[in-house]
C-alpha positions as CSV (number, residue, x, y, z in Angstrom):
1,X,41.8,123.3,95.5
2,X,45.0,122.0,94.6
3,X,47.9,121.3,97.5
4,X,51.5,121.9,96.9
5,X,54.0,119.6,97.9
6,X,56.5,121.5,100.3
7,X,59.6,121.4,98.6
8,X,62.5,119.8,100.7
9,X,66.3,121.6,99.3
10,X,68.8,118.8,98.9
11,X,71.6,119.5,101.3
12,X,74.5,121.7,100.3
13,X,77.5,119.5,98.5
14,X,80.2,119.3,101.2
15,X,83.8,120.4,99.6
16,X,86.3,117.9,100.6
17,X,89.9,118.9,100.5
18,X,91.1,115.8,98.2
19,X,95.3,117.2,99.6
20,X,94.1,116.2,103.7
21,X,92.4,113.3,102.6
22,X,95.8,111.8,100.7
23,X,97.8,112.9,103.4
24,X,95.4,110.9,106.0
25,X,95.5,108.0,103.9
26,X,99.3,108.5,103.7
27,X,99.4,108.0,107.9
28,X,97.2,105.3,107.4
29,X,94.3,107.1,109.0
30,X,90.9,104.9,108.8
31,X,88.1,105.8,106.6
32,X,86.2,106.4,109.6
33,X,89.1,108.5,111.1
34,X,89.4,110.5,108.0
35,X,85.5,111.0,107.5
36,X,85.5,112.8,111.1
37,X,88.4,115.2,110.3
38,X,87.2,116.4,107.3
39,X,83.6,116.5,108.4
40,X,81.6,113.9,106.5
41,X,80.5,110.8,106.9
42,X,82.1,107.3,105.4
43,X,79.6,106.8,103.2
44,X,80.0,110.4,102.0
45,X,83.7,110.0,101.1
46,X,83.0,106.6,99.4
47,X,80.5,107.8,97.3
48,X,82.9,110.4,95.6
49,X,84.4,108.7,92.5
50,X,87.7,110.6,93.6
51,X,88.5,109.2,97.0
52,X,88.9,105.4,95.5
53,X,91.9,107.1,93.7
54,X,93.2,109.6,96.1
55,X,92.5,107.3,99.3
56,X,94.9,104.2,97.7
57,X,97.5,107.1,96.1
58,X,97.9,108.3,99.8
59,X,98.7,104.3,101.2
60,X,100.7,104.5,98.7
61,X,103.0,107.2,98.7
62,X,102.6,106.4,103.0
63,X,104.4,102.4,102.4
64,X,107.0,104.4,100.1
65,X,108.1,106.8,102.4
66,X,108.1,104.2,105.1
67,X,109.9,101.8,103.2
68,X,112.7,104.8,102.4
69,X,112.9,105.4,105.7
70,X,113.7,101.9,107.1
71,X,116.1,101.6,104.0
72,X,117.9,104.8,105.5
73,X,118.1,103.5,108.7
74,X,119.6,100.3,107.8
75,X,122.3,102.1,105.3
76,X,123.3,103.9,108.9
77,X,124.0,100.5,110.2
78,X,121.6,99.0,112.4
79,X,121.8,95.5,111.9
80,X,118.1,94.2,112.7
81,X,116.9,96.7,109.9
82,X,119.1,95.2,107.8
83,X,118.5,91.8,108.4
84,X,114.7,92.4,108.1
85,X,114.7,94.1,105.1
86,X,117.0,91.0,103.4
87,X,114.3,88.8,104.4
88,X,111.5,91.0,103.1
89,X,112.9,92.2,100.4
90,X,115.5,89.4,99.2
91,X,113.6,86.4,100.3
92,X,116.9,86.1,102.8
93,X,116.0,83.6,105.7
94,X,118.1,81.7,108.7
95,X,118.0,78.4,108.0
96,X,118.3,76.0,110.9
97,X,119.9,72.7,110.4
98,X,119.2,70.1,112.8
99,X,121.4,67.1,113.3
100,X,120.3,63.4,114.3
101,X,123.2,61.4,115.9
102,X,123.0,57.9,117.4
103,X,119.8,57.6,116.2
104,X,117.9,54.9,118.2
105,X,117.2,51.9,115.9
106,X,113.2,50.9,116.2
107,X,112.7,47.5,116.1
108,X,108.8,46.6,114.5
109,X,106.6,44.4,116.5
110,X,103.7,43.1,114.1
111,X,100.4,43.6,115.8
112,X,98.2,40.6,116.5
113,X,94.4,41.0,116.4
114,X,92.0,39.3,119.1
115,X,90.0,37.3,116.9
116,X,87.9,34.4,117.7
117,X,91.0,32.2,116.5
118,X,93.4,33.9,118.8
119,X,91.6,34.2,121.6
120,X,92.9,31.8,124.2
């Protein structure tokens, strides 16, 4: 008598909605924290040859509109905004100069050695 192996259904393909996962990414949600809201797991999500793309799009388009927005605010005229973007985006810095004067003179004093000749 032959026995049949019981036939185990692969679970159903979960649909991911690729817009919520950009727009997560775009927040800078986690992958963890982006597996939970859609309803997978991490290793779910990674395995899709989509996320890679649509996860790094999302950071993406998430620096840009930060970026714009702390250009905005520093066209409206706040000054630290301004002065930090200069020195991220220009390469701006403060340069601090400092200044010696009177500066003690150092007189050398050879070292002698206790050797067997010096010894006294």
């Amino acid at each position: 008598m032959e026995t049949k192996k019981k036939y185990y259904p692969k679970n159903p393909r979960i649909e991911i909605d690729w817009d919520l996962v950009k727009k997560l990414a775009a927040i800078h949600c986690t992958q963890e924290e982006i597996a939970s809201v859609v309803g997978c797991s991490v290793d779910t999500l990674t395995r899709r040859p989509e996320f890679a793309e649509v996860f790094k799009k999302g950071r993406e388009e998430g620096k840009a509109s930060l970026r714009r927005k702390q250009y905005e605010i520093a066209m409206n005229g706040n000054v630290s905004m301004l002065i930090w973007l200069g020195k991220q985006i220009l390469g701006q810095s403060e340069k601090t100069e400092v200044f010696m004067r009177d500066i003690p003179k150092i007189e050398f004093i050879p070292f002698k050695s206790a050797t067997k000749d010096n010894k006294e």
